[in-house]
Residue frames as a rotation matrix with the C-alpha (Angstrom) as fourth column:
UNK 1
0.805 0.537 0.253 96.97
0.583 -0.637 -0.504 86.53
-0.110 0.553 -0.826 114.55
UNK 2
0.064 -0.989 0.137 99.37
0.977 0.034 -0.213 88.59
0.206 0.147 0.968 113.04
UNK 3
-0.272 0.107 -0.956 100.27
0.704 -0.655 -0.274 91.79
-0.656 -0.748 0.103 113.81
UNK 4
0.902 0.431 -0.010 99.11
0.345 -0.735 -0.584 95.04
-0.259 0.523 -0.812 112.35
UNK 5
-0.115 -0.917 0.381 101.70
0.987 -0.062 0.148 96.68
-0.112 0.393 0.913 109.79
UNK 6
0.796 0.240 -0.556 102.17
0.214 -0.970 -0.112 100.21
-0.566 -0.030 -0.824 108.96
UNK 7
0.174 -0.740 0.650 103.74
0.975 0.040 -0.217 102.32
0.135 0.671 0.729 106.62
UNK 8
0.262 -0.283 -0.923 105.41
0.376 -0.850 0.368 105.68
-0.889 -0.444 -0.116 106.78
UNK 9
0.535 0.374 0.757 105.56
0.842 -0.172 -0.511 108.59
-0.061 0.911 -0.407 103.98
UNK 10
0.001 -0.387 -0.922 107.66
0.615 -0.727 0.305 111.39
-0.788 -0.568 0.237 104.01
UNK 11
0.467 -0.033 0.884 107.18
0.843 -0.287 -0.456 113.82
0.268 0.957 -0.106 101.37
UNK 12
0.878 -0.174 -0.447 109.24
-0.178 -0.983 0.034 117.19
-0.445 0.049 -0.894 100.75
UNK 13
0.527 -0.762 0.375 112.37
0.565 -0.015 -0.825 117.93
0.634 0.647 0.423 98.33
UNK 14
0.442 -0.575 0.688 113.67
-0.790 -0.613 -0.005 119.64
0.425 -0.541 -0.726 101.37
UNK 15
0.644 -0.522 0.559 114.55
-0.215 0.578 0.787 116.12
-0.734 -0.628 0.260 102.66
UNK 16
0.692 -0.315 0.649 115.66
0.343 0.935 0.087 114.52
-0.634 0.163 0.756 100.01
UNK 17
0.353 -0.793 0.497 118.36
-0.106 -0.561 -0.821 117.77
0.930 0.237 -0.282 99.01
UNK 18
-0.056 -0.780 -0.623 119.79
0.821 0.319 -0.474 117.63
0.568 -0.538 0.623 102.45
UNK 19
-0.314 -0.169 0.934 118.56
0.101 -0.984 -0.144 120.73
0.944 0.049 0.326 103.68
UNK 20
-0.021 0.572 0.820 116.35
-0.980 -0.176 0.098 119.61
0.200 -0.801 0.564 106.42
UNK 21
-0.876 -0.482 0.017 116.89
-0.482 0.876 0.013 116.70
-0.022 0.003 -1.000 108.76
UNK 22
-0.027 0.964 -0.264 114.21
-0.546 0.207 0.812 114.22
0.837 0.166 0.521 108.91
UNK 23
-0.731 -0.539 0.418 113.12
-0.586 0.183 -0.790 112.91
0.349 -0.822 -0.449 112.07
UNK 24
-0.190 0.934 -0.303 109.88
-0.966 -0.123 0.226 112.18
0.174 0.336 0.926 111.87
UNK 25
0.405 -0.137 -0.904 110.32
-0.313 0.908 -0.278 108.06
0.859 0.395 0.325 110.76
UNK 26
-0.755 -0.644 -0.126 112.59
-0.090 0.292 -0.952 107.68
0.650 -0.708 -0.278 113.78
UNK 27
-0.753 0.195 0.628 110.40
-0.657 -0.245 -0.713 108.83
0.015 -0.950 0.313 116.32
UNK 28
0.345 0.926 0.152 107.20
-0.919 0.366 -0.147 107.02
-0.192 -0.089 0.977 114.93
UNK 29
0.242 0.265 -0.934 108.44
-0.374 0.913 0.162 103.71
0.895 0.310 0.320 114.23
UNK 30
-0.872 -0.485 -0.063 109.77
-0.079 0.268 -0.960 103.67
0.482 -0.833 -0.272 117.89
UNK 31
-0.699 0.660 0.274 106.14
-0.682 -0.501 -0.533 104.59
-0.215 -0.560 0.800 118.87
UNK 32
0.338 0.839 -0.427 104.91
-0.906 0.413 0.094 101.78
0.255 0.355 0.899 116.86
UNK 33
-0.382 -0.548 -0.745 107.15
0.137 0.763 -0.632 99.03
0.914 -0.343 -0.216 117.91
UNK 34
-0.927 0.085 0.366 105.53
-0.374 -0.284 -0.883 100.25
0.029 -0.955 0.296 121.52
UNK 35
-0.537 0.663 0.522 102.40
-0.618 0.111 -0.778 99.17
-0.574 -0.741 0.350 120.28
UNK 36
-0.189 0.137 0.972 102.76
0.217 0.971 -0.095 96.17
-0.958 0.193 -0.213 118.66
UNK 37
0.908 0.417 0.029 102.34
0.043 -0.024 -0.999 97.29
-0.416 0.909 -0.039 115.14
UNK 38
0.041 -0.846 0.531 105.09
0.767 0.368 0.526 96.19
-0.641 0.385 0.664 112.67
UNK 39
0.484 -0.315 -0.816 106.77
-0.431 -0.898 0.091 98.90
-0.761 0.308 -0.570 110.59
UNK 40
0.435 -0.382 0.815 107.05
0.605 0.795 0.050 97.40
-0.667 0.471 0.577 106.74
UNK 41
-0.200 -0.427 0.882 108.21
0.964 -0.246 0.099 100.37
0.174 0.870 0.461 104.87
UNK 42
0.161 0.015 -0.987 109.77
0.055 -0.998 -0.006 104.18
-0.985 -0.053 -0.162 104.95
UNK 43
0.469 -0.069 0.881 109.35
0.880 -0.056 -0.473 105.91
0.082 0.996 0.035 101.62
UNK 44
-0.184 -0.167 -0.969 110.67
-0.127 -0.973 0.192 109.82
-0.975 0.158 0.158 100.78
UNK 45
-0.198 0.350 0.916 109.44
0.948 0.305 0.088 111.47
-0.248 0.886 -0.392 98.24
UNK 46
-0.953 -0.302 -0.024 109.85
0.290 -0.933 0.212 114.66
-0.086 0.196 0.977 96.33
UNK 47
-0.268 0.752 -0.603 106.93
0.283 -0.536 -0.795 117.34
-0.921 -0.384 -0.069 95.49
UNK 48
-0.948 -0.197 -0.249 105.51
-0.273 0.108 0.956 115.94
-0.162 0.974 -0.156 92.69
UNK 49
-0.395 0.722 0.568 102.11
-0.860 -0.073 -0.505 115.24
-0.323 -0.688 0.649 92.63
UNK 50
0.255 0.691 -0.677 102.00
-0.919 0.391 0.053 112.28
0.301 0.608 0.734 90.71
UNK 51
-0.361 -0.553 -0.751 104.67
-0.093 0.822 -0.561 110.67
0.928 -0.132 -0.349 92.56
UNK 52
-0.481 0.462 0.745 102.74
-0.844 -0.473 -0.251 111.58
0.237 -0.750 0.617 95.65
UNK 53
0.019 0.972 -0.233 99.81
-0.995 0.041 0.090 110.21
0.097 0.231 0.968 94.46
UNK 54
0.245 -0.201 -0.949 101.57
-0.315 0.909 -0.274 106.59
0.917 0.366 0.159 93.51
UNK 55
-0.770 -0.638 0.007 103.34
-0.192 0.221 -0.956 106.47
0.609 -0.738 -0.293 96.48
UNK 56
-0.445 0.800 0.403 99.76
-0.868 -0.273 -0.416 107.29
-0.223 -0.534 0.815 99.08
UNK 57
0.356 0.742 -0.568 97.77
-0.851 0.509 0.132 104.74
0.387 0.436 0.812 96.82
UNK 58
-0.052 -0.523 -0.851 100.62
-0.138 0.848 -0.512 101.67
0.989 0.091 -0.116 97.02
UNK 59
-0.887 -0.303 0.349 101.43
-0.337 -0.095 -0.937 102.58
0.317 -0.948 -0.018 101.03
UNK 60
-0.574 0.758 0.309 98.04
-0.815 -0.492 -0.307 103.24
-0.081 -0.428 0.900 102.27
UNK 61
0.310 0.810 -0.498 96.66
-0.874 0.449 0.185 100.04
0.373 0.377 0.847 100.51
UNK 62
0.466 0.069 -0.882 98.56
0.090 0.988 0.125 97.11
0.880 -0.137 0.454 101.76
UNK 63
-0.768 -0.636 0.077 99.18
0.071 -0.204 -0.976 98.19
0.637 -0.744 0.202 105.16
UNK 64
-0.105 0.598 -0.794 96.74
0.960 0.268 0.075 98.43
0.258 -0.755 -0.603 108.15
UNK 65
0.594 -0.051 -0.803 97.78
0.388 -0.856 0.342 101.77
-0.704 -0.515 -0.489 109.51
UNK 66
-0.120 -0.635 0.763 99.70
0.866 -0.442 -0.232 104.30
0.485 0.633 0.604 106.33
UNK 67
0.521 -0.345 -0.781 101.25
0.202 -0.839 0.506 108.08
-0.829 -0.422 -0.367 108.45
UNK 68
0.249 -0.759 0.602 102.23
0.863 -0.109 -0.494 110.47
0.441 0.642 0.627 105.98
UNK 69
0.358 0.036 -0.933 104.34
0.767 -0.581 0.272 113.64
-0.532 -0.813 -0.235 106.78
UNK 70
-0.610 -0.781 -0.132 105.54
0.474 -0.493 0.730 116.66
-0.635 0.383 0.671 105.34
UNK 71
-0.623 0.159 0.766 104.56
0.696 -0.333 0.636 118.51
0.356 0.929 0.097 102.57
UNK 72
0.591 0.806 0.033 103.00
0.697 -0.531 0.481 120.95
0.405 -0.262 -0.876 104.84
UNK 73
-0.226 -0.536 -0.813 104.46
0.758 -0.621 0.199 124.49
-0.612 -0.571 0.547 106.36
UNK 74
0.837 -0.097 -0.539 105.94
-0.141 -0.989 -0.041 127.74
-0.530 0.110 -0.841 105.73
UNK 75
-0.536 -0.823 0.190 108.75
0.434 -0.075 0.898 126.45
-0.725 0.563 0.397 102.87
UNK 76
-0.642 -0.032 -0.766 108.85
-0.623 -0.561 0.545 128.64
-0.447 0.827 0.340 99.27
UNK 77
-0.799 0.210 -0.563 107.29
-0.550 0.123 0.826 125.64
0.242 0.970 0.017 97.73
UNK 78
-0.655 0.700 -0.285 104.17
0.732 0.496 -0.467 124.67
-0.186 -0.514 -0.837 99.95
């Protein structure tokens, strides 16, 4: 049987200008490699909702286990 797969989202235009580091991806795919679940794909993605939307649908559907992060806080554009 094969293992379970997982994908990883990251969503904010604060990563993907350089303002803010991401760490996120690091820590969890180390946490999943601990428990046996294969890691088939990090995305980033700006704060768009449509690209969101594509991204969530595609991830979420051919994966077992789909972790998104970001787009939440106390930045100007949340």
């Amino acid at each position: 049987m094969p293992n379970p797969t997982a994908a990883i989202l990251i969503i904010g235009d604060e990563i993907l200008t350089g303002r803010t580091r991401e760490g996120n991806a690091h820590y969890l795919a180390g946490e999943l490699a601990k428990a046996g679940i294969d890691l088939r794909e990090v995305r980033i993605v700006g704060d768009v909702h449509a690209t969101i939307v594509a991204a969530v649908r595609e991830l979420s559907g051919g994966n077992t286990h789909f972790s998104p992060w970001g787009g939440l806080g106390s930045l100007h554009d949340d």
